[in-house]
N, C-alpha and C positions, 0 to 999 in steps of 0.2 A: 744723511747729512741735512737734516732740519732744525731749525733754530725755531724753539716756542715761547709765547710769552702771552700770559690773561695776566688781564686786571679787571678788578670789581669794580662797581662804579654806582654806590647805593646798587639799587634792584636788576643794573643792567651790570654783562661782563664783557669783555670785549677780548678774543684770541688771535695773537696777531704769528705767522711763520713765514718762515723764510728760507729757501734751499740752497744758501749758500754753503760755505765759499763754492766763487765761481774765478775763472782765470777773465783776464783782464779782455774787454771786448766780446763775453759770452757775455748772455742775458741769466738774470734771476726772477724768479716766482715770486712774488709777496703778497699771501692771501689773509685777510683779517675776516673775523665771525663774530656777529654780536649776539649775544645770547640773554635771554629775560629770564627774573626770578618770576615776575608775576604772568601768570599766561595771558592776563587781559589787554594785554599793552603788545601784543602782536599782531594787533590790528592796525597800528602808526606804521608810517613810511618813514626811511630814513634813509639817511645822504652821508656817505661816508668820505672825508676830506684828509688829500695825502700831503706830508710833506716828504720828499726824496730827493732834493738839489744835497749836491750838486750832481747827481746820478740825471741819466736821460732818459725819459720815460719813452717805451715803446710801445706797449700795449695799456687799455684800461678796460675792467672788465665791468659792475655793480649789479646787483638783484638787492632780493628784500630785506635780509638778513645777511648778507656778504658782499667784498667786495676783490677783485685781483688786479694785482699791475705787476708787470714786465718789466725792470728798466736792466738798464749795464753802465758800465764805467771803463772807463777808460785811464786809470790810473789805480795803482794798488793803495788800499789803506781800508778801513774798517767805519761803513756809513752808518749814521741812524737814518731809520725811516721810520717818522710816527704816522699815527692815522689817530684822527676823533670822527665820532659820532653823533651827528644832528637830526630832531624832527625836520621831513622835508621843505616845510613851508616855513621853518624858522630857521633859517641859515644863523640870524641871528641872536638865537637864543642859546642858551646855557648847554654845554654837551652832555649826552647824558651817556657815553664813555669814551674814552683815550688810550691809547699805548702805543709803544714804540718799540722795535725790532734793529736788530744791530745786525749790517748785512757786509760781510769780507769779502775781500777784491784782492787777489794776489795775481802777479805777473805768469806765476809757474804753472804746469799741469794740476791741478788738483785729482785727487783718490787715498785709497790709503792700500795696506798689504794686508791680505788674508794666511791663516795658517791652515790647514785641514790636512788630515791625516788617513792613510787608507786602511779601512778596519773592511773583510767581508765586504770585498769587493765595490765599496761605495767608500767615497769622501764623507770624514767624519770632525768637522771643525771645533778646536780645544781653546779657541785664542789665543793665547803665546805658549803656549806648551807643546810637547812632544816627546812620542818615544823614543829610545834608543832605538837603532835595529830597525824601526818602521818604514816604510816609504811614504814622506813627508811633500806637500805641494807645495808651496809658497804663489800665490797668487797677486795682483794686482789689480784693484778694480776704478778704475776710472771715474770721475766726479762730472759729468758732463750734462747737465741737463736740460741744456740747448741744441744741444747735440752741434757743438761750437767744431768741435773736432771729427766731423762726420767725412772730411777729405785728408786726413793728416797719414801718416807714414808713423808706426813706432818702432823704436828701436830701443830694447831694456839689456842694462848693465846689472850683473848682481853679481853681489858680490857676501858671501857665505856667513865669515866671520872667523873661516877656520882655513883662510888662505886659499880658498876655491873661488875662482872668479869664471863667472861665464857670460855670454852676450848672447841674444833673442831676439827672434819677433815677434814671440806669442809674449802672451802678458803673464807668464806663468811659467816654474821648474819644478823640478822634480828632484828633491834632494837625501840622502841617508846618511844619518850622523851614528856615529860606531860608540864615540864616550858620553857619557853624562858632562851637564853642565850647565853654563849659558852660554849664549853666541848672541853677538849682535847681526843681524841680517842688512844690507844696503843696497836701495837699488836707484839707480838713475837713469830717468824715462825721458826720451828722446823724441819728441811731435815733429815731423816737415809737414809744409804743404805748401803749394802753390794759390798766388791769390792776385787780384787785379788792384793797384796801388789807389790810392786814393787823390793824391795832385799828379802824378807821372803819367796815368792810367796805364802802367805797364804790368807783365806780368812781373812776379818779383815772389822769392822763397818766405818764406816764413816760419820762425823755428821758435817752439818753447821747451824749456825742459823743467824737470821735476825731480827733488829728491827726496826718499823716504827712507828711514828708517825702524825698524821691530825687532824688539828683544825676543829670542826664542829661548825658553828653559827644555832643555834636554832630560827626561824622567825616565827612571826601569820603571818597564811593563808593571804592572801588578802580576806576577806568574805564579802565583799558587798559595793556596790557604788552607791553612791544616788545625785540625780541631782537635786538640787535645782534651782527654775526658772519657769518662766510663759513660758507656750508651743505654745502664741502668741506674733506675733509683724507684723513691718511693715516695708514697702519695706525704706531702707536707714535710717531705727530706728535701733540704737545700742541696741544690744538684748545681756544682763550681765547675764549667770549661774555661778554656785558654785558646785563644786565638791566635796564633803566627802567621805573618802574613808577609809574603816576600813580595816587597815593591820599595819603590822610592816614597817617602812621606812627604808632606801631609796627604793621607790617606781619610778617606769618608766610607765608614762602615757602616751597615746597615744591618740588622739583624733582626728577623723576627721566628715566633715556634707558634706550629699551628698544627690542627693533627694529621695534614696531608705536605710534603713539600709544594710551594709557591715558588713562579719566577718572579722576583722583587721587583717590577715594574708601574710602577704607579701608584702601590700599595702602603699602605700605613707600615711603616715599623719603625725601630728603635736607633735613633740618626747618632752618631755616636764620630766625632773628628779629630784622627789620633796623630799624634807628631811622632811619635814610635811605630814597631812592627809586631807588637804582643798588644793584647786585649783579656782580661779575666771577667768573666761573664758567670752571674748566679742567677738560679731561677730556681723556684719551689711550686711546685706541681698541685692541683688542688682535689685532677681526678685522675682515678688511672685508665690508663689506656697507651694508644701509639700516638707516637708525637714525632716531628721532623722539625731540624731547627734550620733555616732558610738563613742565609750570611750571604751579601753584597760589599763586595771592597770597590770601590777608584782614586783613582789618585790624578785625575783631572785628562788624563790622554787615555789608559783602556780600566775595563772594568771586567771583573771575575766574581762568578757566583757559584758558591759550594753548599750542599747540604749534608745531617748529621743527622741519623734516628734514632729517639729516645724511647726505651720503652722506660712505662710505670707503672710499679705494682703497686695494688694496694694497700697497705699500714699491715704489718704484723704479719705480713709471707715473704718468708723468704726464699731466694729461687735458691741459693744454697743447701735449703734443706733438703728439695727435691732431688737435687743433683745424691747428697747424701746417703738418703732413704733407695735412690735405685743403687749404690754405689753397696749400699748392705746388703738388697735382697738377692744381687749377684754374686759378694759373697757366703752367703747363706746355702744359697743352691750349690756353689762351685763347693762347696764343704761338704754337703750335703750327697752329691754325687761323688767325691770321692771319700767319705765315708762307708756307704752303701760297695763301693769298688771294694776297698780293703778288707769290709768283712765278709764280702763272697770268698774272696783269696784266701781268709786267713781260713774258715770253713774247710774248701776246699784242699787246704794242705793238712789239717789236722783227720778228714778223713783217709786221706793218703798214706800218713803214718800211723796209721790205727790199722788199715790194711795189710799193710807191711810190716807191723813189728810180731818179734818172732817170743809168742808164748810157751814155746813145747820147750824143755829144758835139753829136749834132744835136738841132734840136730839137722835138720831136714835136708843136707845134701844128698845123701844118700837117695831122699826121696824123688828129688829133682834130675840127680844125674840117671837117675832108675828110669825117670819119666822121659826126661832128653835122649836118655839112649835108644827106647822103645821106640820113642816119635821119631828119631830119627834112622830107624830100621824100617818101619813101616809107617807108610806117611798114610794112613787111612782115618777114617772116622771112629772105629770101635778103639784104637789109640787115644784119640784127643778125651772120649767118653771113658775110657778106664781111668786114665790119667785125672779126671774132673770128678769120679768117684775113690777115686786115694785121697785124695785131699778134703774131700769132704768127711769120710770117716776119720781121716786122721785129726782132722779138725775138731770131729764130736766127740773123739776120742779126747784128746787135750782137755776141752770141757768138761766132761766128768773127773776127766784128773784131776782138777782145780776146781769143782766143785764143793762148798763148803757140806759139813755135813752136820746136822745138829744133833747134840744128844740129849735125852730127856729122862728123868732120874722117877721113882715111882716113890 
């Protein structure tokens, strides 16, 4: 709570501040700084002359280049206090700067109200904002810089906005709002203290009080950001994502593509302030390789950071193809192997019935039951060998049967 004020004055400037508002009976600060264009002219001495009535001056402070005074009031309203600037030895000569400061005297407590928010276990301050769901502080910080109030007694009334009233001694609550919206926040600060009177000289109470009020906006979290888009493309191909982004607006996106993911902290990228919850984002690639696309959402109370990785192929491959090309040469072999299957099988049955079909126009039971009957009277060796020489001659026999026979004429 400083009040500043320069002025120029040709080559010199003069800065004059003030730490008001202060309550009625505290003291104020009022320090003015004169400042040279030209460096050579900081070798003069000078004298710095206040006007502050109808304020009561209690301190005065002067050096070379500045000057400070103390004073307080005793009645509420709003003072100027000017200051000019003279060479020392010419009180009265021409100033060579001036300005004046406006310093507020009010009767009541002076401070104002904080909002901060608890993110990861530290206080996180958004100004009048807040999330839903969060655990919200509201705080009060007192304006005293006399330390006027160093024996007083507080007592704080708040009051929510949403029909929750509570009373305190600490200068601070702890509050959690379930809907979205706004609320107004109210509090009314209560000072005692004891003090020795000034014509009575007796002890005697002394009470001030103060009211504040702060609009709070109630915001959904930012909870999640989805990236819609193919995580391929190609070198000098417009590559088009979509951003949804579940939060309360106005939202501040951030997004930048780089070839490793980044956390977006301090870093350049592409600032982008949406009043919706979709974003369509185009980028064309120049080389290929791997790429991560880095995305920052907030929306003033928390903030969410997602990533998305690109690859890029170079102009004129396509991964398509390859996909293809193995997609053939699997079935090539799977043909290939049941090909090679069928024709062992089919081999193998036609030597089966070449084995078994029966050439001799007679008909071999005879032979067989000739043969089953032997074998099965005597189960010996010279059996299985007779039996494996009948069928061989009857077999060479058949052969000559049906061997063709050529004739040749003279």
């Amino acid at each position: 709570m400083r009040a500043t004020e320069e002025f120029w004055f040709e080559e010199y400037g003069l800065e004059i501040t003030n730490n008001g508002p202060i309550t009625t009976g505290a003291q104020a600060t009022i320090h003015a700084t004169l400042r040279t264009k030209n460096d050579s002219a900081v070798s003069n001495l000078y004298h710095f002359n206040w006007i502050y009535a109808p304020l009561i001056l209690i301190e005065k402070s002067e050096r070379r280049f500045n000057s400070v005074i103390n004073v307080t009031g005793e009645f509420p309203g709003t003072f100027p206090v000017s200051v000019w600037v003279t060479h020392r030895n010419c009180w009265l000569c021409r100033p060579v700067a001036r300005n004046v400061t406006m310093l507020q005297i009010t009767e009541f407590v002076t401070g104002n109200l904080t909002i901060a928010q608890i993110e990861d276990s530290r206080f996180i301050k958004h100004g009048s904002s807040s999330s839903v769901g969060a655990v919200t502080r509201i705080s009060f910080c007192l304006h005293d810089p006399s330390d006027y109030f160093k024996s007083a007694s507080f007592v704080y009334n708040w009051d929510f906005g949403d029909g929750v009233y509570q009373i305190t001694k600490e200068p601070f609550v702890y509050c959690n709002y379930s809907t979205m919206g706004n609320r107004t926040v109210h509090l009314k600060v209560v000072a005692e203290w004891e003090q020795i009177g000034s014509i009575i000289h007796e002890t005697e109470t002394v009470q001030k009080t103060g009211d504040f009020t702060t609009a709070l906006e109630l915001l959904d979290a930012v909870k999640s950001i989805h990236v819609v888009g193919s995580r391929e493309t190609h070198v000098m191909e417009n590559l088009s994502l979509s951003l949804h982004i579940n939060g309360t607006p106005p939202l501040a996106l951030c997004w930048l593509i780089k070839s490793e993911c980044i956390l977006l902290e301090g870093e350049k990228c592409h600032l982008v302030v949406l009043t919706g919850s979709c974003y369509n984002l185009s980028h064309t690639f120049s080389d290929a390789g791997q790429y991560c696309l880095s995305v920052r959402v907030q929306n003033g109370v928390t903030m969410l950071q997602t990533y998305h990785e690109i690859k890029v192929w170079p102009a004129g491959i396509q991964p398509a193809f390859f996909v293809l090309l193995c997609i053939a040469l699997v079935l090539v072999m799977v043909g290939l192997v049941l090909y090679t299957t069928f024709r062992s099988n089919t081999q193998q049955k036609d030597l089966v019935e070449v084995a078994d079909f029966d050439f001799s126009p007679l008909s071999d039971k005879s032979l067989s039951s000739h043969s089953e009957s032997d074998c099965g009277q005597v189960c010996c060796r010279s059996c299985f060998l007779r039996s494996s020489q009948e069928e061989r001659e009857s077999h060479e026999f058949l052969l000559s049967f049906y061997k063709p026979v050529k004739m040749y004429t003279v």
